[in-house]
C-alpha positions as CSV (number, residue, x, y, z in Angstrom):
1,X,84.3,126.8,118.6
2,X,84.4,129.5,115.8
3,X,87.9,128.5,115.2
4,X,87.8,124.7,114.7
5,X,84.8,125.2,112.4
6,X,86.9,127.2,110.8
7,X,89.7,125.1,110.5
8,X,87.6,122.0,109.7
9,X,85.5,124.0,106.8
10,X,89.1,124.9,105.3
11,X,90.6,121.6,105.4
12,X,87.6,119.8,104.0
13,X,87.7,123.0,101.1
14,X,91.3,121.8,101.1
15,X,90.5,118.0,100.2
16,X,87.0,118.6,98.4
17,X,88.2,121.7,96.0
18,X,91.9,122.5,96.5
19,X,94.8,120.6,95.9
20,X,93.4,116.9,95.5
21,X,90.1,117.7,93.4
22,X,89.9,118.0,89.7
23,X,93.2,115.6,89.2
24,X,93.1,113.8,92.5
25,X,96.3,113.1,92.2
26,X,97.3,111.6,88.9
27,X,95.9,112.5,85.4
28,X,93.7,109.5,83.8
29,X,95.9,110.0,80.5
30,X,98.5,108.0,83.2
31,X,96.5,104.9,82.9
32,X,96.0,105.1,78.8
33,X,99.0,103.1,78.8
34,X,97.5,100.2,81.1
35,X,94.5,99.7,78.7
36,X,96.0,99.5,75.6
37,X,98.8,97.2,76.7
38,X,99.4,93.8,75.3
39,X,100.8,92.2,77.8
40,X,100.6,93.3,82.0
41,X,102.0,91.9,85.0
42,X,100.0,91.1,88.2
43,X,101.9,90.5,91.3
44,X,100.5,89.6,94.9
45,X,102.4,91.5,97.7
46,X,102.6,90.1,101.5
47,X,102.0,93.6,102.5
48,X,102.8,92.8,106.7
49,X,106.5,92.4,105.9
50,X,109.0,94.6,104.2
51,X,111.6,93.1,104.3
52,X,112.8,89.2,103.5
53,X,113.4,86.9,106.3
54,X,116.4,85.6,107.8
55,X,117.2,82.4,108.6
56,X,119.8,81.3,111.6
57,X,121.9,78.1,110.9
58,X,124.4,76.2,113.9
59,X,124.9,79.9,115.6
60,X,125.9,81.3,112.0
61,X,123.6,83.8,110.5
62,X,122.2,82.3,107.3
63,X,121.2,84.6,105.1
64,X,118.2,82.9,103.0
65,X,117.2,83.4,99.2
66,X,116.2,86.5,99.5
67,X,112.2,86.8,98.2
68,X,111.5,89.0,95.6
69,X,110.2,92.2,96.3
70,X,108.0,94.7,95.0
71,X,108.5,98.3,96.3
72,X,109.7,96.7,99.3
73,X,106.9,94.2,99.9
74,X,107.6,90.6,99.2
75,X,106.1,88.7,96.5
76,X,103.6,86.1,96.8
77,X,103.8,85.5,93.2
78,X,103.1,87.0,89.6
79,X,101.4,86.3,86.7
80,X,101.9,87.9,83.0
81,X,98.3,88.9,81.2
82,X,98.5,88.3,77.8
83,X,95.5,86.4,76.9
84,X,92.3,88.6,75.5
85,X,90.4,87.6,78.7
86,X,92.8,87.7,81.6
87,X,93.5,91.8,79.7
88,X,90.0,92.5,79.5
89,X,89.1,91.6,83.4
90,X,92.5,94.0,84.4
91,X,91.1,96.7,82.3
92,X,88.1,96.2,83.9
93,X,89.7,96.8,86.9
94,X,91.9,99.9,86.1
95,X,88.8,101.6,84.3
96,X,87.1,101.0,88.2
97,X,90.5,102.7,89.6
98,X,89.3,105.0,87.4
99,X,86.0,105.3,87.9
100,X,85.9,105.9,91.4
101,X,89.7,108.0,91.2
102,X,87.2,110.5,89.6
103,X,84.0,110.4,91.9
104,X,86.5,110.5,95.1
105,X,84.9,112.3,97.9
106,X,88.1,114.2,99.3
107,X,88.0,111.3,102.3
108,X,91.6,109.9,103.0
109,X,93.1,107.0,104.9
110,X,96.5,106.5,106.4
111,X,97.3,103.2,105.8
112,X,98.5,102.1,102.4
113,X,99.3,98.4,102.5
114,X,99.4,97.4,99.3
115,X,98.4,94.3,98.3
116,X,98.7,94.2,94.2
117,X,100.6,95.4,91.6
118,X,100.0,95.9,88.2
119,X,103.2,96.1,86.0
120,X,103.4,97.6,82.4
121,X,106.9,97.0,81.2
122,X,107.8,98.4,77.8
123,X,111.3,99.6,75.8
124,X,111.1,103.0,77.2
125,X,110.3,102.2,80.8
126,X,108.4,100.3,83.7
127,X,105.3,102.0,85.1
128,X,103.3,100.6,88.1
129,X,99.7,100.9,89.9
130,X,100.4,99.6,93.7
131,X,96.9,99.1,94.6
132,X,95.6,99.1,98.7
133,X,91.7,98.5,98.5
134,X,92.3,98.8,102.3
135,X,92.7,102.3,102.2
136,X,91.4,103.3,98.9
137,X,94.7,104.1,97.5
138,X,96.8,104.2,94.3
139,X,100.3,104.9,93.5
140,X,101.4,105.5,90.2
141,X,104.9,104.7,89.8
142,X,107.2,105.2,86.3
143,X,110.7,105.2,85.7
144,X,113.6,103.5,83.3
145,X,113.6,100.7,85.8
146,X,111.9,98.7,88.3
147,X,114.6,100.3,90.7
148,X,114.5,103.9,89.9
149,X,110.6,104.5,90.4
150,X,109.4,107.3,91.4
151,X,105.6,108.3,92.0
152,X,103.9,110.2,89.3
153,X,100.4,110.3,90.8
154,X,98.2,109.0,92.8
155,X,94.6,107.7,93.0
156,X,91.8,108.2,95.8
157,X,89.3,105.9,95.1
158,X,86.0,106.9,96.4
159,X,85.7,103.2,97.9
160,X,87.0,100.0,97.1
161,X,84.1,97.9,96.6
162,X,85.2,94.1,97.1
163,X,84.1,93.6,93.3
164,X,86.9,95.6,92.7
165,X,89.3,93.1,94.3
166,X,87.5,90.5,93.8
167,X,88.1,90.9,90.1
168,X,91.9,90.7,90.4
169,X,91.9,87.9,93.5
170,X,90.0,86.2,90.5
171,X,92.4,86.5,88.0
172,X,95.5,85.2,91.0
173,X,93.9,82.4,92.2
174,X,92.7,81.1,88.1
175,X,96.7,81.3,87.9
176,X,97.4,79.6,91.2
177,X,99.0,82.8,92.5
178,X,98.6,83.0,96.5
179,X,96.3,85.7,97.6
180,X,97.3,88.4,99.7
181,X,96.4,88.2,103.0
182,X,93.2,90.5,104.2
């Protein structure tokens, strides 16, 4: 019984003060570039397939247009953020990443199905915050390219509260993007 207290005490010291606390992760300075950008992407991910569909034609396999992806997931749509309003309701949202990124209570899940992205593309590269309010988790992703991401950080939010979504499922549907399935 001594033992798994032990054990328990040290992996909750482990999430609450070792490796994830203090940075949990990712360094706010990572999402600086997010809320001064000019222009962001916002994409809707089917997160329950990972790959595109293939259709079968007379016998033949019939390989479809393939549908975009997104780190794997395929995309519902996208919408570029330029206007003052549709920026200041994603900032919004990032500063709540944020926010609770930095009041995150050591708890993790083990799901991660993403169901938005938020893209900053500039000259010097192509960052990404894949966003899963199911589990409370964050991947930052940077790299030259959309293809040669890697993850720089990530976030444990303390818990998504549905305003959280419900601020970016806003800003989809004003655009007629298709919301990701719950």
């Amino acid at each position: 019984m001594l033992a798994i207290a032990l054990v328990a005490g040290g992996a909750m010291f482990y999430f609450r003060e070792g490796l994830f606390r203090g940075g949990n992760g990712y360094v706010p300075a990572q999402l600086r570039p997010f809320l001064q950008a000019s222009r962001l992407e916002l994409i809707a991910l089917d997160p329950g397939a990972l790959r595109p569909a293939q259709k079968q034609a007379g016998g033949n396999a019939e390989v479809q247009t393939p549908q975009p992806l997104c780190h794997g997931y395929p995309v519902l749509g996208a919408v570029t953020l330029a206007s003052a309003a549709d920026l200041e309701e994603i900032r919004a949202a990032i500063r709540d990443l944020d926010r609770s990124g930095r009041t995150w209570n050591g708890l993790i899940a083990g799901c991660f199905t993403p169901r938005h992205c938020i893209r900053l593309a500039t000259s010097s590269g192509v960052s990404d915050l894949l966003i899963c309010y199911e589990c409370h988790g964050v991947k930052i992703l940077e790299g030259s390219t959309a293809d040669e991401q890697k993850v720089t950080g990530t976030i444990y939010m303390a818990g998504a509260a549905p305003a959280e979504s419900g601020i970016v499922n806003a800003i989809l549907t004003r655009h007629s993007i298709p919301l990701p399935k719950e």
